[in-house]
TORNU-955049 format. One record per residue (C-alpha): x, y, z. Coordinates in steps of 0.25 Angstrom, whole numbers, plus 5000, padded with zeros to 4 digits. Layout:
XYZ
...
END
This chain:
509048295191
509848175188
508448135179
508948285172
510348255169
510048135164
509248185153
510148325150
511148225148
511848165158
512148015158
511147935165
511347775168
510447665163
509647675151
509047815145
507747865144
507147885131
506948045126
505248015129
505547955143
506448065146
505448165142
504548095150
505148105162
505448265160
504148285157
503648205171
504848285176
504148415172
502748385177
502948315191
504248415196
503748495205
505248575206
505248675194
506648655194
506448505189
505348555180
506348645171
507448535170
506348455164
505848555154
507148585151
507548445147
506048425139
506648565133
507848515128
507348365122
506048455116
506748475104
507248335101
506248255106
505248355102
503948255101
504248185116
504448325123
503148375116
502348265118
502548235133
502948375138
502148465132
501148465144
501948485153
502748615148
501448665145
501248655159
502648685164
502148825155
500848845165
501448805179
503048855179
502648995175
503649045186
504749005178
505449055164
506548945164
505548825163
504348905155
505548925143
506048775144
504548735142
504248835131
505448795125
505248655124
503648665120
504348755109
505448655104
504348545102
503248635095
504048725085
504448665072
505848715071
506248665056
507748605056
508248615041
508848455046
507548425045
506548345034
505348385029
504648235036
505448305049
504948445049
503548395047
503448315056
504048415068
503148505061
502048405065
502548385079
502448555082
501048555078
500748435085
501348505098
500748655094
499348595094
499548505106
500048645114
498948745109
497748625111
497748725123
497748865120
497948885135
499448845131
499648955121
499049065130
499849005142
501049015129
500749175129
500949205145
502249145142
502749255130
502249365143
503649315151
504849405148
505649285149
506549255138
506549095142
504949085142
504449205132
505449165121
505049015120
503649055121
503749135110
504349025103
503348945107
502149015103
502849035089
502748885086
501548865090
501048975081
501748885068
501348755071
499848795075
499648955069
498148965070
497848895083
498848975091
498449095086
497149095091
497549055105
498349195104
497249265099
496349235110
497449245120
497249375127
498349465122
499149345115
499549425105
499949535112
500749455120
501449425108
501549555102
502549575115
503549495110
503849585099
504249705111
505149605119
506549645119
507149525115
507349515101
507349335102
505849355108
505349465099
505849405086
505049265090
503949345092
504049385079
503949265074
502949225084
502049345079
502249305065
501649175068
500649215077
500049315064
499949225054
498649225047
497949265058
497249405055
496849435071
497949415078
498849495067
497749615069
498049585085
499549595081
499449725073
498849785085
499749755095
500649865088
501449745080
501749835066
502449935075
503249845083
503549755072
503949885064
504949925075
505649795077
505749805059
506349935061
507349915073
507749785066
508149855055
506949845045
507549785031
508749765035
508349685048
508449545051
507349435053
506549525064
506249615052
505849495042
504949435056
504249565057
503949565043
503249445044
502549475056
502049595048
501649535036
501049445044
500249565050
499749645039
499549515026
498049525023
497749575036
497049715032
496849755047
498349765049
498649835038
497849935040
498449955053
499849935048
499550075038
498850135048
499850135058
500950195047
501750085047
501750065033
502750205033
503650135042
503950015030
504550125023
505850125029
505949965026
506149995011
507450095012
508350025004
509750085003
510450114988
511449984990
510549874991
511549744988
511749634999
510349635003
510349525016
509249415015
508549475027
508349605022
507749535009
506849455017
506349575025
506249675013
505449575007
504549565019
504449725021
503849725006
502849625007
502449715020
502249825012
501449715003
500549685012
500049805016
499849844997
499349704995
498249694983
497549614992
497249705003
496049795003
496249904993
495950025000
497249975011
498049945001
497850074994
498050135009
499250075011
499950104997
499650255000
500550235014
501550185006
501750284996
501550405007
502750345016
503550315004
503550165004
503150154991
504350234986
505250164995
504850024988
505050094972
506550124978
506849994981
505949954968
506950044960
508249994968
509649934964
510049804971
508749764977
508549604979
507749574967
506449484978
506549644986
506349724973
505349604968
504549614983
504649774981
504149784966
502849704971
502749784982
502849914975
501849854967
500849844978
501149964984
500750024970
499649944967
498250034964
498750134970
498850274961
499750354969
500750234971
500750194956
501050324952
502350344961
502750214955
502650274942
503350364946
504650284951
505850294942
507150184944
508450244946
508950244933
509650334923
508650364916
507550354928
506750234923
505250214929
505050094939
504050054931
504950024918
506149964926
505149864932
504449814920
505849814914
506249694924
504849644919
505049634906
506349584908
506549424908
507849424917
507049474929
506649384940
505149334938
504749384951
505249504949
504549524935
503149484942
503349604951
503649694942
502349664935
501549664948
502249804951
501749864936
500449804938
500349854951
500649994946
499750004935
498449934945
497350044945
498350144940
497750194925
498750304926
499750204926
499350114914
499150254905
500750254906
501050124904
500150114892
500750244888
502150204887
501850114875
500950214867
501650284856
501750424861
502350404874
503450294870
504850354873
506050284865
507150304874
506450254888
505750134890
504150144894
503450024902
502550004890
503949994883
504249884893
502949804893
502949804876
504349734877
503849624887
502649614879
503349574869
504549504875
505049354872
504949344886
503449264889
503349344905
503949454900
502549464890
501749434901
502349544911
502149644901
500849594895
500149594911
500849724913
500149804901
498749744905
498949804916
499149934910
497949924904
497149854916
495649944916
496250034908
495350074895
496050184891
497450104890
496949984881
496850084872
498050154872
498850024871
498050004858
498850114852
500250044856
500950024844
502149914842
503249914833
503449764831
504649774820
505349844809
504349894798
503249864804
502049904807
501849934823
500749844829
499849884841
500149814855
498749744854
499249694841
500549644844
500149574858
499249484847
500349464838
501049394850
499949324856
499849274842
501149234841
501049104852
502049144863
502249074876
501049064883
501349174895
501649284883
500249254877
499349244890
500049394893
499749454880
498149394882
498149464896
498649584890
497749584877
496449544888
496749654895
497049764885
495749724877
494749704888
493749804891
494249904879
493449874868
494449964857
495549854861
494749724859
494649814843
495849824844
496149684846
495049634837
495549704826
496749624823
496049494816
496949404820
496849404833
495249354836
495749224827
497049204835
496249204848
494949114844
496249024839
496849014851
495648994859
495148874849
496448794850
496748694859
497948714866
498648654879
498648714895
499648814892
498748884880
497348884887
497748984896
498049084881
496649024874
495849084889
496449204886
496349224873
494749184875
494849304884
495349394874
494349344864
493349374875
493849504878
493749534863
492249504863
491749574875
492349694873
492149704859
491349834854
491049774841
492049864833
492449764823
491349694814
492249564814
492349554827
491349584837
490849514847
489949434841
490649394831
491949354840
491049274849
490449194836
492049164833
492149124847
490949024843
491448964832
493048964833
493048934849
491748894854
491148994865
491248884877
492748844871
492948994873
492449014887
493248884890
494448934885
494249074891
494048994905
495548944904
496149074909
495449084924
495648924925
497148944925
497948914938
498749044938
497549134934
496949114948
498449134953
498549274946
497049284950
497549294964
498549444967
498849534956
500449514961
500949424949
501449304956
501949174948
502949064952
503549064938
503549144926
502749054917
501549064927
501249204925
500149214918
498949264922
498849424928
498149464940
497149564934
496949494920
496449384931
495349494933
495249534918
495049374917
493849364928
493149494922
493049454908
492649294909
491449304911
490949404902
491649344890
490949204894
489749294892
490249374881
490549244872
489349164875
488249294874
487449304859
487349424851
485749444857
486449444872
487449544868
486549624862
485649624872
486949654883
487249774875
485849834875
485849794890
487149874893
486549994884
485249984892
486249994905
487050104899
485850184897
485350164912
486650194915
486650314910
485250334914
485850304930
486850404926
485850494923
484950484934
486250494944
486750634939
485350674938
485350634953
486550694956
485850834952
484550814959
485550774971
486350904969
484950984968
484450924981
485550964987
485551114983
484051104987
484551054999
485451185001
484351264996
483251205008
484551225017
484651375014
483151405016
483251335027
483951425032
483251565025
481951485030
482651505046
483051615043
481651665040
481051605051
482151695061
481651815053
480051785053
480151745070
480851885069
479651965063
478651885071
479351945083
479452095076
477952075075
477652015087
478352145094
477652235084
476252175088
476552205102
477052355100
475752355090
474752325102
475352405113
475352515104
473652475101
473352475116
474052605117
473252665108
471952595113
472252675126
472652795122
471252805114
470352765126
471152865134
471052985123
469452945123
469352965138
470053095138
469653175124
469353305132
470853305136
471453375123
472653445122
473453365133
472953225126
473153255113
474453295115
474553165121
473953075110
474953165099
476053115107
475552965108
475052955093
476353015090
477152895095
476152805089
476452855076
477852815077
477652695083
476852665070
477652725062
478752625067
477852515066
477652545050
479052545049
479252425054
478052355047
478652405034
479852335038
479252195042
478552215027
479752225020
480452105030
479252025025
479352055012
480752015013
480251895019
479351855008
480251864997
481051765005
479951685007
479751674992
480951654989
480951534999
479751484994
480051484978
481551414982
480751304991
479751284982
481051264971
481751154979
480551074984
481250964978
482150954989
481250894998
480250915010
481251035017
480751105006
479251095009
479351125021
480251245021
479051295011
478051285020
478951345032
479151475021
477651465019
477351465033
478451585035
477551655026
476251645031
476751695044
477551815038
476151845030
475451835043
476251925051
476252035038
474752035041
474852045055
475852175052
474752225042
473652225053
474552275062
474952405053
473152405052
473152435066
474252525067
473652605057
472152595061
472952635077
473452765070
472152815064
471452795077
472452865084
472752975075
470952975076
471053005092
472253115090
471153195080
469753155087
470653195103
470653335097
469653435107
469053555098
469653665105
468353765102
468853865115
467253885119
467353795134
467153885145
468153885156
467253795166
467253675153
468753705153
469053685169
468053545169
469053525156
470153545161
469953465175
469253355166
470553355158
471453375169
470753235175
470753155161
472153185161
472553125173
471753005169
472153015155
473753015162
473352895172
472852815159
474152815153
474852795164
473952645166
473952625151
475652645152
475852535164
474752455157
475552435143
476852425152
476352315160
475752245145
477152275141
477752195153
476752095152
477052075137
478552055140
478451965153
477451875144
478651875131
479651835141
478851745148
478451675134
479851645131
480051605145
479051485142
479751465128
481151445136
480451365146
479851255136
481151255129
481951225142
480751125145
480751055132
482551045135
482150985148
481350885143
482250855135
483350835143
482350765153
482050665142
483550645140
483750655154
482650525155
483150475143
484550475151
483950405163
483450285156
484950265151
485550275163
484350185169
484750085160
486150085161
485950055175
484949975172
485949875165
487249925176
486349855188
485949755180
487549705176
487949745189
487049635195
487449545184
488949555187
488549545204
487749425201
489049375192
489949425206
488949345215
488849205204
490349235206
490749225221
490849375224
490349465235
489349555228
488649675237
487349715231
486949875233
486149835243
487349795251
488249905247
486949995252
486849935265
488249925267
488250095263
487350105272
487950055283
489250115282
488350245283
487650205295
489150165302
489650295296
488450375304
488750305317
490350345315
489850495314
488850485327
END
């Protein structure tokens, strides 16, 4: 211990060591004590040099507290002096005493000693067990530790995480540990751990991180809160910038509604502290990200909705229309309004909506493009006013008809003041942005919108006193002609390119005034410095415009004629020169890159996002346009005529398609229907087959009766009064039984007729829509069919009433030829053998009919056991065809399960044979069998 004291302070005789010696020895001290108690006081003096001699420590003790970390896990005390010290000679903690030479080069030293920590990756997952010790003394450092070396070496320590098992999840706990010290480092820890890395911030979001994070803003006092709020606010941002998975899942979740209350701002809002700017300003890029131009429009459209519906939007245009705001909050909340707005129809048109508190009520829209116009505005502040109007008229038609309607005649009102009122004055200011703000702003007004390039043309200005008002197209000419500053003129050009591109009556227009085709081939011609080449590219694109959308109207300048001007006052390759200036200029692929007008200073703003576009649309085809001939043209124009007329011929062909489509499917309807008259049909036809299978039946008994009763009448003709009376009785019920029949043969010919007429009518209705296919065919030949078979059984029917009838004469024949002539001349000894021969026919005639009656009783029987026996056999077969069906499955089944245990006994030997390779004991079936067996044998001695 007396080797301790002396180096914590106490006074030691003889000469002193140096810091590298005494380092030395603790870190021998460290490695060869086997007491743990010597250890710690070692580390703890390594702990408190590490930080001045922050190079010796980590060069000669960094092994050994990495191994002091993997062997002396049993104690906290000495794990927190060894994460501590490893985290004074990683991190870069930046002292404001410091140089720049000074911080670089400890800045050096950290990565040096990051790299040299995580060659291993074993050390940053060993580094993870530690943050699972409740401990403050060990998880705290550890957290600390963990931070720095995700700074110095991001990327690399990341991916250790990512591949640790639940690494991340480990440090989403931190953020539930009660102490507030821990759980804010973690904060900062997940915020470094995030960073540009898109998996392991999906991983975060999924660990419930927006709720948790969401709480801790709200229990912390959301705006109002202090540094925890603005480290949550990163480790958000963090989350959801360009990362489209998380956003989805942020509006999914409805935590979008929960922003809401962020943005309630009271009516007194002077004495704003620094923090609540800070994390206002934070909670409004959130509410950025989530609307950015950049994302996927369908999202962003999704995520605008959700804004409007929980009243965020309306919660912004409060604070927009707000006294007392800090003029960077109400800049950060125009540009978010913007973007909250932008494209989206329902939104733009609350904004339109939105009045500022003023007596009278003014809209939004005119107070903002007041500070515009207004050159005692900060710069940044204008930008985003201009990005907000932008923004509202993006997409939005309905929008740019009232702007452009302010300035028309009949709608301006002399005692308010209209946007279009606004926008004329900065037009036409002396102040050079103020021109260009409200040049850009009218384009946009007319951005793709036909209708108002014309209606502006009808914009009349009164310059001054007793004269004659001028049109704006007129007047922006004058003052392009006039040679104001540069950023005035390259305003009025963008305005002039838009206005006149793609709207043939403004490019007229335009043409018309016959100074302004000279003042533009001048412009062009001349040589001028950098500052003016930028103006000759435009106005080459306006000369451009001029030709390629030229219809020819005026004789003096068609195309033809401007493009032979071009020729001989510019030269065609001076003038595609010239026109390439504009997209070689450095702030053109600067204002190329978001439609959010961003410049450092106001004498950069030049270029606008969408005239960028306007600029890549028409290059090309004005290069063409300049260098084609007449011939070319003309034969371009008969090209497009040619593709006009197979236009119109597509068109035709399509809505005639569209008929034949709707046709088919009528037909289709129609084959339906008589699918189901033809069903129908079939139900009543099976119907009358079995009427007249029954009626076939009655038809032959009633012939074998009669074929009887003849034979028996033959056989016994002396017997006359006894079997007449007999026959009468029998032909009688015949006769009705016939009579019955005729009736319901009448009524089956009329059924039939019916029948037919349907038929018909089937058939003339198929025959009709046989254009809808091969069901129709078939269905024809099924009514045909169907026809044939109901002719067939007419036929039958017919024959049928042949014989009835023919039955009836014979029988009614009998009846008269039966009759015995009663002459009275038989003596009595012929009356006696009569009488007894009568007596004994009788008896015969009795036992006949007797036979004849069991006879048609046993057909009968025999009929009705063979009917049910026949549908016997039809339920049979069906039950045989399900069974061999289900036997087929049941097979079908087998060779499955076959299989499957097929491939079970085939892994089961594979993982045996991997237990045997292994070292295990592994007991085959055969054994288990034996050893069942035996246990039954003993079992069966037990019992004897």
């Amino acid at each position: 211990m007396n080797f301790f004291r002396g180096v914590m302070g106490g006074q030691a005789a003889g000469p002193q060591p140096t810091e590298a010696e005494t380092i030395q020895k603790l870190c021998d001290r460290v490695a060869s004590s086997t007491l743990l108690e010597d250890r710690r006081d070692a580390v703890r003096a390594l702990k408190s040099l590490s930080k001045k001699y922050r190079m010796e420590v980590g060069t000669q003790a960094m092994d050994h507290l990495i191994n002091i970390l993997q062997t002396d896990r049993s104690d906290s005390e000495i794990l927190g002096y060894a994460l501590d010290t490893l985290y004074n000679i990683i991190c870069n903690d930046e002292e404001e005493e410091q140089d720049e030479a000074a911080q670089k080069q400890a800045d050096d030293l950290g990565a040096q000693f990051t790299e040299k920590f995580v060659q291993d990756p074993e050390h940053v997952t060993l580094l993870l067990t530690m943050l699972e010790e409740f401990d403050f003394h060990v998880r705290w450092p550890g957290v600390k530790l963990l931070t720095a070396l995700l700074k110095n070496q991001g990327v690399q320590v990341q991916g250790i995480i990512l591949v640790s098992p639940m690494g991340v999840s480990r440090l989403m706990d931190l953020l539930a540990d009660s102490r507030e010290v821990i759980r804010n480092d973690g904060l900062l820890l997940l915020q470094q751990l995030t960073k540009s890395n898109a998996a392991i911030q999906k991983i975060v979001a999924f660990e419930n991180a927006f709720e948790r994070l969401l709480d801790i803003i709200t229990e912390e006092g959301s705006s109002d809160g202090g540094i925890v709020v603005e480290d949550c606010l990163l480790l958000l941002l963090n989350l959801l910038k360009n990362n489209s998975s998380n956003q989805n899942f942020f509006k999914e979740g409805s935590y979008i509604q929960r922003m809401k209350p962020w943005f309630e701002v009271g009516d007194d809002n002077s004495g704003w502290s620094a923090q609540k700017v800070t994390n206002l300003h934070l909670m409004l890029q959130l509410v950025r990200v989530m609307v950015s131009p950049v994302n996927s429009p369908g999202a962003t459209a999704s995520c605008q909705k959700s804004m409007y519906q929980c009243g965020l939007l309306q919660q912004l245009c409060t604070i927009l229309m707000a006294t007392g705001v800090p003029a960077d909050i109400l800049t950060e909340t125009i540009n978010t309004v913007s973007e909250v707005i932008r494209g989206s129809q329902v939104n733009q048109d609350y904004f339109a909506s939105v009045n500022a508190p003023s007596n009278p009520p003014r809209p939004a829209i005119v107070v903002l493009l007041i500070s515009m116009v207004n050159d005692r505005q900060p710069f940044v502040l204008r930008c985003a006013v201009l990005y907000c109007f932008q923004c509202f008229l993006y997409k939005n038609q309905k929008g740019q008809g009232e702007i452009v309607a302010t300035l028309l005649p009949s709608t301006i009102d002399a005692n308010s003041i209209s946007a279009g009122q606004l926008l004329c004055g900065g037009l036409f200011s002396p102040d050079s942005l103020s021109n260009w703000c409200a040049a850009v702003a009218l384009a946009h007004a007319l951005q793709d919108n036909l209708t108002q390039k014309e209606q502006l043309l009808r914009v009349q200005l009164a310059t001054s006193l007793g004269k004659p008002p001028v049109s704006l197209l007129q007047q922006c000419t004058n003052i392009l002609s006039q040679g104001s500053k540069v950023q005035t003129r390259v305003g009025l050009l963008m305005l002039l390119c838009t206005w006149i591109s793609n709207c043939p009556i403004a490019v007229t227009h335009f043409l018309h005034n016959q100074e302004n085709v000279p003042f533009l081939t001048a412009q062009i011609s001349e040589n001028l410095g950098e500052d003016e080449r930028l103006v000759q590219g435009l106005c080459a694109l306006l000369l451009g415009i001029c030709i390629y959308y030229n219809d020819n109207s005026l004789e003096n300048y068609t195309k033809e004629k401007l493009k032979q001007l071009i020729e001989k006052r510019i030269g065609k390759e001076n003038f595609v020169e010239k026109l390439g200036f504009i997209t070689k200029h450095e702030l053109y692929s600067r204002a190329a890159q978001k439609p959010q007008p961003v410049f450092p200073s106001p004498e950069q703003m030049l270029f606008d996002h969408e005239f960028t576009k306007l600029i890549k649309e028409l290059e090309g085809v004005i290069t063409k346009a300049v260098h084609k001939s007449s011939e070319e043209e003309k034969k371009e124009e008969e090209v497009k005529k040619t593709l006009e007329q197979h236009d119109n011929i597509v068109t035709q062909y399509k809505e005639l398609i569209r008929e034949q489509d709707a046709q088919i499917q009528e037909l289709k309807e129609q084959v339906k229907s008589m699918s189901s008259q033809n069903e129908q049909m079939q139900a009543t036809v099976t119907q009358q087959l079995s009427q007249i299978q029954q009626h076939k039946d009655q038809y032959n008994i009633l012939k074998l009766k009669l074929g009887k009763e003849n034979q028996s009448q033959s056989n016994s003709q002396g017997d006359g009064s006894q079997l007449n009376g007999l026959q009468t009785e029998e032909l009688t019920q015949l006769r009705e039984e016939v009579e019955e029949l005729r009736k319901q043969h009448t009524l089956l010919q009329t059924q039939l007729g019916d029948k037919d007429a349907l038929i018909n009518t089937l058939r003339s209705q198929t025959a009709e829509s046989s254009a809808g296919g091969s069901e129709n065919t078939e269905l024809l030949k099924e009514l045909e069919a169907l026809r044939s078979q109901v002719q067939s059984q007419s036929a039958e029917i017919n024959q049928m009433k042949t014989e009835r009838q023919e039955l009836l004469r014979r029988a009614e024949a009998a009846t008269s030829d039966a009759v015995p002539s009663s002459d009275g001349s038989l003596d009595a000894a012929k009356m006696a053998e009569l009488e007894s021969r009568l007596a004994a026919q009788t008896t015969e005639t009795e036992r006949l009919k007797e036979e004849a009656k069991k006879s048609s009783e046993g057909r009968a029987e025999l009929e009705q056991q063979l009917a049910s026996a026949t549908s016997t056999v039809a339920i049979l077969q069906t039950e045989k065809a399900k069974l061999q069906t289900e036997v087929q499955e049941s097979k079908k089944e087998q060779d499955d399960l076959l299989m499957l245990l097929a491939d079970q006994d085939q892994k089961i030997h594979s993982l045996k044979q991997r237990l045997k390779d292994l070292g295990e004991t592994v007991e085959d079936e055969d054994d288990l069998d034996a050893r069942d067996q035996t246990d039954d044998d003993e079992e069966d001695e037990d019992e004897d």
